[in-house]
Residue, then its C-alpha position, 0 to 999 in steps of 0.5 A: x527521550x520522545x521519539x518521533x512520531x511516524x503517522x505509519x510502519x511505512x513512514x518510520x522505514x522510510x525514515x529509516x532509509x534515509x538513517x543508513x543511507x546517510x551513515x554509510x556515505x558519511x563513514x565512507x567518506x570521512x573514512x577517505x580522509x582519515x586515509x588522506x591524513x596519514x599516507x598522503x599529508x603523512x601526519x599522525x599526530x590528530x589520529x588520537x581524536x580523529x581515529x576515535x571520533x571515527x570509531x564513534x561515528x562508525x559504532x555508536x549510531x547503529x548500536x544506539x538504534x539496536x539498543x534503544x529502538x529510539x529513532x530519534x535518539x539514535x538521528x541525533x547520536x549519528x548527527x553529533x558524531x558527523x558534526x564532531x568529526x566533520x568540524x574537527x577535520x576542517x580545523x585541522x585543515x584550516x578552519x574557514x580557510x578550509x578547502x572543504x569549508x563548503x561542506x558545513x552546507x550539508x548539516x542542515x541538509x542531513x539533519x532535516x532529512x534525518x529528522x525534519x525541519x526541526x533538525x534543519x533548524x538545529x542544524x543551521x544553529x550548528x553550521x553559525x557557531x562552528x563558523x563562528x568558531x573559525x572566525x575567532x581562530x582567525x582573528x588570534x591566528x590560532x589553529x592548525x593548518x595541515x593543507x598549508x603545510x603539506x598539502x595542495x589546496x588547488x587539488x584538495x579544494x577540487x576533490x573536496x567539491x567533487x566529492x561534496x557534489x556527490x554526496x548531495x547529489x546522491x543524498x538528495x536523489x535517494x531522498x526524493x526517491x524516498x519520498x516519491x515511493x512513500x507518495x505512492x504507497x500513501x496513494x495506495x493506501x488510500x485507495x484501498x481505504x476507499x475500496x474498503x468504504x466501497x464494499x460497505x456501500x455497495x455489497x452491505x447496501x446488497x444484503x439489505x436489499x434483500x432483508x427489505x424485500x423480505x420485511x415488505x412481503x411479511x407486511x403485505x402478507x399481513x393476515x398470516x403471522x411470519x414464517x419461521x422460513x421468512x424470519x431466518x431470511x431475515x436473521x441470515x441477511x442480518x448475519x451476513x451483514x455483520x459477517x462483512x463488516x468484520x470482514x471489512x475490518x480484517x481487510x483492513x488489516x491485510x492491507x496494512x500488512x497486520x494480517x494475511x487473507x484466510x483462504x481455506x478449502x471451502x465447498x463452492x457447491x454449497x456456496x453456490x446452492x446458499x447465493x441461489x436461494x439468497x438472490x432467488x426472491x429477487x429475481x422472481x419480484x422482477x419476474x425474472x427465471x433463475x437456473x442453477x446447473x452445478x456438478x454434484x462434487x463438492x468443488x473444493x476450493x482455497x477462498x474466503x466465503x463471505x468474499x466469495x458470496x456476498x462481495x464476488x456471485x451476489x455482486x455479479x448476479x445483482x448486476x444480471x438481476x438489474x440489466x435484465x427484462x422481465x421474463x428474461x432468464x439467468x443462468x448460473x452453472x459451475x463445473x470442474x475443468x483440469x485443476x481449476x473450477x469454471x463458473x459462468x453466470x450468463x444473462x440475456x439482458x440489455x448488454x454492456x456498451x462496449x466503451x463500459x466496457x472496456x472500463x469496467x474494471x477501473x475504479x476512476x472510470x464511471x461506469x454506473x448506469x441505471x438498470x431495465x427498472x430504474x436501479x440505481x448503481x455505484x459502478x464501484x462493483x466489478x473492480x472489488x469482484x476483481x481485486x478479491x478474485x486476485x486475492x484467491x489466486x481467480x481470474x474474470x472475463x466478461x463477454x456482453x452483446x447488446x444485440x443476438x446474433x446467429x454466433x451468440x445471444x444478447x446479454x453478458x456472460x461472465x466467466x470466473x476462474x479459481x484454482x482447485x484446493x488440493x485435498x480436492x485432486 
């Protein structure tokens, strides 16, 4: 048989929940009255159907789960054994006259959570002919009627409504619950698809940037041939294009839970010494003066290095390339500090009001604007630098003045923190 069809992991566990949730109360419950039959009314004679229509709803659900791995299946096998046993227990108590007639209303009910309104409909087909089937044990005065005969309705109808209250109170609030959780996981999940269409937007957007700037200057400088230094620029932007496109890709993965994020010793050194020069050109066209003051240890640290370079240092130096005038410089230096290493990347440009501020990192925030030289921007930058830092264990802080003071200078300066590998202490 087909199973459902689940648009995710999430979507067949929910389910799935649902699945157990039921199980458990129905055998619990129904477990009451099989104790109700036999020391309260003290009849045995129906424990040759009921005890093995009990065992059946008990056994074989979770074992056809086990076995065939079919959802579907296994809902249907424990929907018919709830049925079979709740219809043979309300003939054994009177049929319509029932005390507990009312619980036919939680079929529909449990068959549309277990299996969605295909299941709702089934269900109520169900509650019509076991309702008709009473109707015709009446009618002919037919069937068995053990609360008349040793029981006490007013009591048993009370208990039965209790009980049936509790049940779909506790049903539906864990089902709403459910779905809440599944709700906000979806969201979740959406956001992160679209942080991940961010990183092509705006880092992928970054890297050409630069491969443009090289193109046009070969074409500017059309009497001498490219250079062989000029053409590896180009290959490297070109690479690291590709790179963060798999990148992307991985990422995927990882929020899906299909992969973990590969963090490995790497050395910031030669990561820092590579973004330099990638971003170099880029501020001498805007005649800005770029310094680069590093330790001479190769600062081990566990990260990723296309995040690192492309989407976390070029994305905040392209920020302090844009908000800077030129003849301005900017400062980018890395040092070790007790088992973390230091990285400050200060520039003394125009600032950052502080109402963006205080927003940078929300992704629902608007918090782009242009540049000293009209650079557009996405406002999508600082919390992707932020979520991946998180995801190597870092940390950011950002301090910005627009305007110098004897206590600091105008400008932003931002700080990030990552922890040491430890083949590093």
């Amino acid at each position: 048989m087909y199973d459902l069809e689940f648009t995710s992991e999430d979507a067949y566990q929910k389910r799935l929940a649902y699945f157990k949730v039921i199980y458990f109360i129905g055998v619990a419950v129904s477990f009451v009255y099989l104790i109700k039959y036999n020391f309260e009314y003290h009849v045995n004679e129906y424990n040759s159907i009921i005890i093995p229509l009990w065992l059946m709803f008990m056994i074989l659900p979770p074992l056809v789960l086990k076995l065939t791995k079919n959802y579907l299946v296994s809902a249907i096998t424990l929907g018919v054994a709830a049925v079979s046993l709740l219809t043979y227990l309300l003939y054994t108590a009177g049929g319509g006259e029932a005390p507990g007639v009312f619980w036919l209303a939680a079929i529909p009910l449990v068959m549309g959570i277990l299996v969605g309104l295909t299941g709702a409909v089934v269900g109520y087909f169900m509650v019509a002919a076991i309702i008709g089937f009473f109707w015709y044990l009446k009618l002919n005065g037919l069937g068995p009627n053990v609360i008349a005969d040793h029981g006490d309705y007013g009591k048993e109808k009370l208990f039965n409504l209790v009980t049936f209250l509790v049940f779909s109170c506790f049903t539906t609030h864990q089902y709403i619950r459910g779905e809440e959780r599944y709700m906000k996981r979806l969201m979740e999940k959406n956001m992160d698809i679209e942080n991940l269409l961010r990183v092509l937007i705006h880092d992928i957007a970054n890297t050409l940037s630069a491969m443009t700037y090289n193109l046009v200057k070969a074409k500017e400088d059309s009497e001498n041939p490219i250079s062989s230094q000029e053409f590896e620029k180009i290959e490297k932007a070109v690479e690291d294009i590709n790179n963060l496109l798999a990148q992307v890709r991985h990422l995927k993965s990882i929020k899906d839970g299909k992969a973990a994020l590969p963090l490995k010793p790497i050395s910031l050194t030669i990561i820092l010494h590579e973004v330099y020069e990638n971003v170099l050109p880029l501020a001498q066209q805007k005649g800005l003066k770029l310094s680069l003051d590093i330790a001479r240890d190769r600062m081990l640290i566990n990260g990723e290095k296309t995040i690192l370079s492309n989407v976390i240092l070029v994305n905040l130096l392209h920020n302090a390339i844009k908000f800077s005038h030129p003849g301005d410089r900017i400062d980018l230096r890395a040092y070790s500090a007790d088992s973390h290493v230091i990285i400050e990347i200060q520039d003394y440009g125009i600032g950052i009001p502080r109402h963006l501020l205080e927003q940078i990192f929300n992704l629902n925030a608007p918090t782009s604007r242009t540049g000293t030289q009209g650079e557009k921007g996405t406002g999508y930058g600082m919390p992707l630098v932020k979520e991946y830092l998180q995801m190597m264990d870092g940390t950011i802080d950002i301090v910005s003045y627009e305007n110098a003071s004897p206590q600091h200078p105008r400008g932003t300066r931002v700080v990030l923190k990552l922890p040491l590998a430890r083949a590093a202490h």
